[in-house]
N, C-alpha and C positions, 0 to 999 in steps of 0.2 A: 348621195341621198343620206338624210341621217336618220337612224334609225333608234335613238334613244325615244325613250317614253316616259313620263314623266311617274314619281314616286307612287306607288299604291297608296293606301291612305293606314294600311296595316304596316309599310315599313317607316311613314310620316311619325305615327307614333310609339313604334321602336327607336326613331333616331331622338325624337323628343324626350326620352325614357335615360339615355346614354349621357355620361357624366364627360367632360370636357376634363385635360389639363387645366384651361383657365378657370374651370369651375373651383377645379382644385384648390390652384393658387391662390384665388378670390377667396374659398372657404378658410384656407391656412391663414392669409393676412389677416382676416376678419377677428380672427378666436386666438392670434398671436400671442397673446398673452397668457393663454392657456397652458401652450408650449414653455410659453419664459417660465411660470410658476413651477413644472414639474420638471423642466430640464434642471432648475435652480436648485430645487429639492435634491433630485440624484444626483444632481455631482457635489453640492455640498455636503449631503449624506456620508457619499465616498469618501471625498476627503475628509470630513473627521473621525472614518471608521480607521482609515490609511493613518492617520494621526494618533489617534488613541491605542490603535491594536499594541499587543507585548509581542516584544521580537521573538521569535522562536530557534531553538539551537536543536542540533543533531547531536544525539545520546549515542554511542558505539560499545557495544561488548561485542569481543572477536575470543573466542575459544580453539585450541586445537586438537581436532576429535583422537580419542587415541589410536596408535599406530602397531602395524606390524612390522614396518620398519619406513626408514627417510623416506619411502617413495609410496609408500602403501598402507590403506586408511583399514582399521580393524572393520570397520561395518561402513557404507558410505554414507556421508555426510545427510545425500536426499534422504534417509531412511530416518535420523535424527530430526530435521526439518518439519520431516510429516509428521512425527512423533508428538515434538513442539507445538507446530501447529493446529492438532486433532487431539491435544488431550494436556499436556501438561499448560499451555498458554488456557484452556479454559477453564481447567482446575484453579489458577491462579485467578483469574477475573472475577470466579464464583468467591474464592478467598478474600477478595478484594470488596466485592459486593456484600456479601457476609460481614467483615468489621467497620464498613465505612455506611452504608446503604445507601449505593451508588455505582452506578456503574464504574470501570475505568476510564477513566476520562484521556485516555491516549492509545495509542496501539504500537504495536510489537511486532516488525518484520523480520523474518528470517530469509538470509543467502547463503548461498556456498560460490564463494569466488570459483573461480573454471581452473583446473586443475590443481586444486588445494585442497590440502583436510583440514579448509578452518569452516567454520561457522559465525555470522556476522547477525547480531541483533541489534536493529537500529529503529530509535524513537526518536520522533519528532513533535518535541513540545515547549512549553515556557520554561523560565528557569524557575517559577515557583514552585514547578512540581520535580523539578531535579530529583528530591529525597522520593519518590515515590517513583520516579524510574528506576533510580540505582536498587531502591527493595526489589522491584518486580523483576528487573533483569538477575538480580541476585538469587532468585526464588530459583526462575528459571534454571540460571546456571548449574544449581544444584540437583536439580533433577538431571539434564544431561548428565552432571559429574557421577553421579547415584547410579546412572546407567550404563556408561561408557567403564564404571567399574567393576560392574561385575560383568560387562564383554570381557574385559582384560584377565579376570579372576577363570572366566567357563575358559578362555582360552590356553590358559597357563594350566589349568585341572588337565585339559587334553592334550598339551604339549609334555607334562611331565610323564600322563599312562603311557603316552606313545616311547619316550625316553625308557622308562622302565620298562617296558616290552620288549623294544632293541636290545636294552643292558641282557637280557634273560638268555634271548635271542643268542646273543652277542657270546656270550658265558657259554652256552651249550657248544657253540661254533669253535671255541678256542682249544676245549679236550681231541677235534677231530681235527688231524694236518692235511687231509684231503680239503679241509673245506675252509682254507684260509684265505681264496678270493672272497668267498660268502663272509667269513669274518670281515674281513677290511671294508666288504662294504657297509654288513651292520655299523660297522664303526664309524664310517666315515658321514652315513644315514643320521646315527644317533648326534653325530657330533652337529652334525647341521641344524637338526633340532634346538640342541644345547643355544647355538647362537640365536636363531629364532626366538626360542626363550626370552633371551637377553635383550635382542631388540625393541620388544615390547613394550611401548611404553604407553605411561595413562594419561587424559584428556590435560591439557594447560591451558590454564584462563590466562591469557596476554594482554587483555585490554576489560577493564570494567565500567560500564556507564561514562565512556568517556565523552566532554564536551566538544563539540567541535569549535575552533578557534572563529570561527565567522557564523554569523546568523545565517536561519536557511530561509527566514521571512522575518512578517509580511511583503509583500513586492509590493511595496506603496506604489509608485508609480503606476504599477501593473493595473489595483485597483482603481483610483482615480482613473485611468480609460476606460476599462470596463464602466465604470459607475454617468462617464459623458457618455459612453454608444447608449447606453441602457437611458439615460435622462432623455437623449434625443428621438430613441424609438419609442420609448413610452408616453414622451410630450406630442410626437406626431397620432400616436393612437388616440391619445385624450382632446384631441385637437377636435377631431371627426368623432368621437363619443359624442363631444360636446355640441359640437354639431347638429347632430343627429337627435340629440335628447332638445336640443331647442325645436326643432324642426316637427317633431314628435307632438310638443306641448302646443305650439301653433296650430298645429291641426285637430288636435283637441280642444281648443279652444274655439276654431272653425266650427266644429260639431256643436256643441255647445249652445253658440249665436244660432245656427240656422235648427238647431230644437223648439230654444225659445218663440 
C-alpha cells in the first residue's frame, strides 16, 4: 500500500521560493557579459600593475655585536634587537618624519642568526630609495656602535678593579711563604683576567646596506593570478548584483502600474 501523500500547500510554496542550479545557470548566461566586463577589468588591472610595478631588492647590514671572547657575545644579541626595535628604529622614523614630512616609506627588520653574535638588518624596497636606506641603516648602526661601546668600556672598568685588587692581593701574598699556594693562585686568577681583557673585543660592521644580487619582486606572475581568481569571483558576485538590482527595479515598476 503506498502511503505517500501529496505536498501541503505550505511546503508547495517553500519549494516554489527555492532557487534551482538551472536557475543559476540561466541567470549567469543571461548577465554574461557582466562577468566578461569585470573579469576583463581585473585581470587587465593586474597585469598592467605586474607590468608597471619597480622591482624591489633586499638591502643587508650584518654587524658583529661585541664579544667576550670567539665563542661569547658581551650582552645577547636579542637584548640589542629589542633595543632596535623599541627605541632607536622609532627615534629614527621620527628623524625621518621631522626633515622630510613623511612617514618612512620602508621598514627595517632585525634577526639574530641561531648561534651567532651577528645582528642582520634587512630592507626591502626599490632602488630609488637605495640612499635613504643606506642613511637609516647607517643611523641605526651607530647607535648599536654607541652602545656595544660602552658595554666594552663598563667591562674593561671591571675587569681592570678586579685585576688590581688581585695585583694587591697578590703583593700582600708574596711577603708571606706560608701562603704561596694562595700566591699562585691570586696569580694565576689575575692572569686569567689579564687575558679576558684582551679578548675583548668591539662591535664590527661587516656588511652595510648591501644590495642583494637578484630582485625579491614583484612576482608578476604571482599577481596576474591573484588579479584572474579575484576577476572571476568578483564578475560572478556582479553577475547576481546585477541580477538582482534588475529584478528589484521590475517589481517597482509592477508597484507602480497596479497604483496607477
Amino acid at each position: 500500500m503506498n502511503n505517500s501523500y501529496p505536498h501541503s500547500r505550505e511546503d508547495q510554496d517553500r519549494y516554489s521560493d527555492e532557487i534551482s542550479l538551472v536557475d543559476l545557470a540561466t541567470t549567469f548566461i543571461r548577465r554574461r557579459r557582466v562577468f566578461y566586463v569585470v573579469f576583463l577589468i581585473c585581470t587587465l588591472g593586474g597585469l598592467a600593475y605586474a607590468l608597471q610595478a619597480s622591482n624591489t631588492y633586499e638591502y643587508v647590514s650584518l654587524v658583529q655585536v661585541a664579544q667576550k671572547d670567539t665563542e661569547t657575545s658581551l650582552q645577547a644579541p636579542a637584548v640589542t634587537i629589542a633595543t632596535l626595535e623599541n627605541r632607536w628604529l622609532p627615534e629614527v622614523k621620527t628623524f625621518f618624519r621631522t626633515q622630510n614630512e613623511e612617514n618612512l616609506p620602508f621598514s627595517v627588520k632585525f634577526e639574530n642568526p641561531e648561534n651567532t653574535g651577528l645582528i642582520r638588518l634587512s630592507t626591502e624596497t626599490t632602488e630609488d630609495q637605495a640612499e635613504q636606506v643606506e642613511e637609516t641603516h647607517k643611523l641605526l648602526i651607530q647607535d648599536v656602535s654607541q652602545y656595544q661601546e660602552a658595554l666594552v668600556k663598563r667591562e674593561q672598568v671591571n675587569l681592570d678593579r678586579q685585576i688590581s685588587s688581585l695585583s694587591a692581593v697578590a703583593e700582600s701574598l708574596k711577603q708571606q711563604p706560608e701562603s704561596s699556594d694562595a700566591y699562585a693562585a691570586a696569580l694565576q686568577k689575575s692572569s686569567n683576567l689579564e687575558i679576558a681583557r684582551q679578548n675583548l673585543a668591539g662591535m664590527e660592521v661587516l656588511v652595510s646596506a648591501r644590495q642583494s644580487a637578484d630582485k625579491t619582486g614583484p612576482k608578476r606572475s604571482l599577481i596576474v593570478i591573484l588579479a584572474t581568481l579575484l576577476g572571476g569571483m568578483l564578475g560572478v558576485f556582479m553577475v547576481f548584483m546585477a541580477e538582482f538590482g534588475a529584478n528589484v527595479k521590475m517589481q517597482l515598476a509592477k508597484t507602480r502600474t497596479i497604483d496607477d
